[in-house]
N, C-alpha and C positions, 0 to 999 in steps of 0.2 A: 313687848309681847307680840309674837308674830301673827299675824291673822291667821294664817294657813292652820293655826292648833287651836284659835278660839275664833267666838264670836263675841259681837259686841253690844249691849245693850245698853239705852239709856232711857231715864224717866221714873218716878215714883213706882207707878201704878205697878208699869214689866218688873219692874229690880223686887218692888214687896211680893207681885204675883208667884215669883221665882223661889223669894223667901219661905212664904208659906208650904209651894206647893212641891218645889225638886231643888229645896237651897243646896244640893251636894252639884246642882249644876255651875255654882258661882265657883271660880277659878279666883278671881282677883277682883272687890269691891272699892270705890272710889267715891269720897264725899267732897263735896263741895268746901272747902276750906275757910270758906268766909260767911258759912251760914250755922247758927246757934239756933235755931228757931223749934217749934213743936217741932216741926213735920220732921225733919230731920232728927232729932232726940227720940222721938218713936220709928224711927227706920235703924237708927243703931240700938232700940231695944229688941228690935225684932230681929236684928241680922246676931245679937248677942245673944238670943234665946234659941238659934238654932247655930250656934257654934261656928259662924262664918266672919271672919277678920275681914276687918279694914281700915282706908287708910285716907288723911285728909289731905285733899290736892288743891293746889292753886290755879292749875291751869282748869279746871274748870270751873262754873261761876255758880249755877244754880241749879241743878238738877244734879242725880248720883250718875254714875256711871257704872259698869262692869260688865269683866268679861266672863264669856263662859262657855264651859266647853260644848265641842262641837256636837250638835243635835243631828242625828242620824232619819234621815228621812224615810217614813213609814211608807212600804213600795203598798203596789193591789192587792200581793198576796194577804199582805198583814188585814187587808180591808175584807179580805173573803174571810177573813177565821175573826176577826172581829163582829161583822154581822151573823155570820153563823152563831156565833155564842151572845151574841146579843136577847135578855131576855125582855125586854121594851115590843110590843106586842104590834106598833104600829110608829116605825121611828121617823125621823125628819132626818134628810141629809142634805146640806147647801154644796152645790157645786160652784164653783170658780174658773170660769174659764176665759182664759185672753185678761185679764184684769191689768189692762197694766202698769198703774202707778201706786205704787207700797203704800200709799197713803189713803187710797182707796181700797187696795185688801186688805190693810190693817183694820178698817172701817168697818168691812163685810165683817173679818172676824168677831169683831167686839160686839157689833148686833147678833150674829149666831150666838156668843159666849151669853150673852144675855137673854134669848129664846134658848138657851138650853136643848142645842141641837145635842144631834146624837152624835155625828160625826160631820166632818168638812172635807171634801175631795177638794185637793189642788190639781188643775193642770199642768203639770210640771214645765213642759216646754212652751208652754203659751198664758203665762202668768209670771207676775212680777216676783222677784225676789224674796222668799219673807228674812229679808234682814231687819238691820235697828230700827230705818223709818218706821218697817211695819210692824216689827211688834211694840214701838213705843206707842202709836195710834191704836195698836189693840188694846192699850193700857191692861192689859194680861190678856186676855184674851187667849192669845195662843197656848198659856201654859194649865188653861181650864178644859179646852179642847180634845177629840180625839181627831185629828186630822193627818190626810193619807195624800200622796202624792203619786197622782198614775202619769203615765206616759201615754196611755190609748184610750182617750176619752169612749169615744164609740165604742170598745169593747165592754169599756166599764158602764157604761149604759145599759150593752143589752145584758150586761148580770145582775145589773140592779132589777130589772124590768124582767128576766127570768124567775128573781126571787122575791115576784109579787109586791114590788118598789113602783109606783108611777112615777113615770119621768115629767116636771113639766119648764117649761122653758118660758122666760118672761122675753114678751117683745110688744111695743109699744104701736107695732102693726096689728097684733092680733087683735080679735073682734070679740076675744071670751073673754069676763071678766075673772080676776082674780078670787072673788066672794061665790061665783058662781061653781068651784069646782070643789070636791070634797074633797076639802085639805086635813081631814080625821082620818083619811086611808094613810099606810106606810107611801110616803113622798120624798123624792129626791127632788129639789129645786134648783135650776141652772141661770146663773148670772153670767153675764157675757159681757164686753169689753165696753169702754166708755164710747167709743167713737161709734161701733159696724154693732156692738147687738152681740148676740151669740151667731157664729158662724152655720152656713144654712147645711151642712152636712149633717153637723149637732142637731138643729132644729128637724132636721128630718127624723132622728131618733126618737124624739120629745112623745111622747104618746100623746100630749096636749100644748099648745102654746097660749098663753095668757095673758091682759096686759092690766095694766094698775090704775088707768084711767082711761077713760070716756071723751075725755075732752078733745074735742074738733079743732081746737088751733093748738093747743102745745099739751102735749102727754111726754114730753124727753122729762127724765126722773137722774139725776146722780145714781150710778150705781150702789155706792155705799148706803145713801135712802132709800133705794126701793130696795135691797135687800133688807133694812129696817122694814115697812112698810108690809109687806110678805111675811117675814117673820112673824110681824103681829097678828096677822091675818089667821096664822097658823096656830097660833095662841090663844087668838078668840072663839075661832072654832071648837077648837081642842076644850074652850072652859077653863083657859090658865092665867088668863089677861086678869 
């Protein structure tokens, strides 16, 4: 099957995520052909209760496989008519920018999918791929989501922040803490690249910059943690923890 007409997923979590939630998205499912076990006997009860065929392979050992067709990436526009009809009175939005290893957006995503954001902006041209790595590390993640992919971070900022959205940007420079800002207001939250941080044009937009620890000899956090970490923060304030 040619990549150029599908994609391709692997791992329980994605392939049941997919089942459940858009099983018309599976093209072509693949089992493992040397495994009898639960897990696998409830993944073929589930792929049989929503009418999706499949087939046992050797060439893989332990996990399923499948392809599926091609996911059409949600541009700004769809993000303005989505917030606009949004009736969530004070939403959460995580931003992703520069991220660059699938294994660490995957990460972001599955903490957002868990904080029950409202939506997830991707930087399209300054973020990692979301292929198979990343959504097998979301372990669904991406198929619970609504997530939008811009092209002009900065513009998409000053609409978020026109439509009464505080921007705030995490960096491990800043002097605010985290607990310190009312994270109960409508908040868009920007995560930046492993290595450089969020890039200082973006931080210029940031209505606020914020960092997640105090500590004088090491505050550097994994990006996939401290967007866990933030999330929560967002939750406990909110009364959701």
């Amino acid at each position: 099957m040619s990549q150029s007409k599908s994609e391709h997923r692997i791992g329980f979590h994605s392939i049941e995520s997919i089942l459940n939630i858009n099983p018309q998205k599976i093209i072509k499912l693949f089992l493992p052909a040397n495994r009898y076990d639960k897990r696998i006997k409830t993944l073929m009860d589930l792929a049989d209760s929503k009418d999706v065929s499949y087939e046992a392979s050797k060439k893989i050992s332990q996990e399923p496989e499948a392809f599926i067709k091609i996911e059409i990436l949600r541009p700004f526009q769809e993000l303005k008519t989505f917030l606009t009809s949004l009736k969530k009175g004070s939403p959460v939005i995580l931003i992703l920018d520069n991220i660059i290893d699938p294994r660490n957006l995957g990460a972001c995503i599955r903490s957002a999918a868990v904080a029950n954001v409202d939506a997830v902006i991707i930087n399209k041209h300054h973020c990692a791929p979301t292929n198979a790595i990343a959504h097998k590390v979301s372990a669904g993640g991406f198929e619970t989501l609504d997530i939008f992919h811009v092209t002009n971070l900065i513009n998409c900022i000053k609409y978020l922040k026109a439509n009464n959205i505080q921007v705030l940007g995490l960096s491990e420079h800043a002097t605010i803490m985290h607990y310190q800002e009312d994270l109960s207001l409508p908040t868009a939250i920007i995560m930046g690249s492993e290595e450089m941080g969020i890039r200082q044009k973006t931080l210029e937009s940031c209505d606020n910059v914020i960092s997640l620890s105090n500590n004088s000899h090491f505050k550097s956090l994994n990006v996939s943690v401290a967007t866990g970490v933030i999330l929560s923060e967002v939750l406990r304030q909110r009364n959701y923890a």
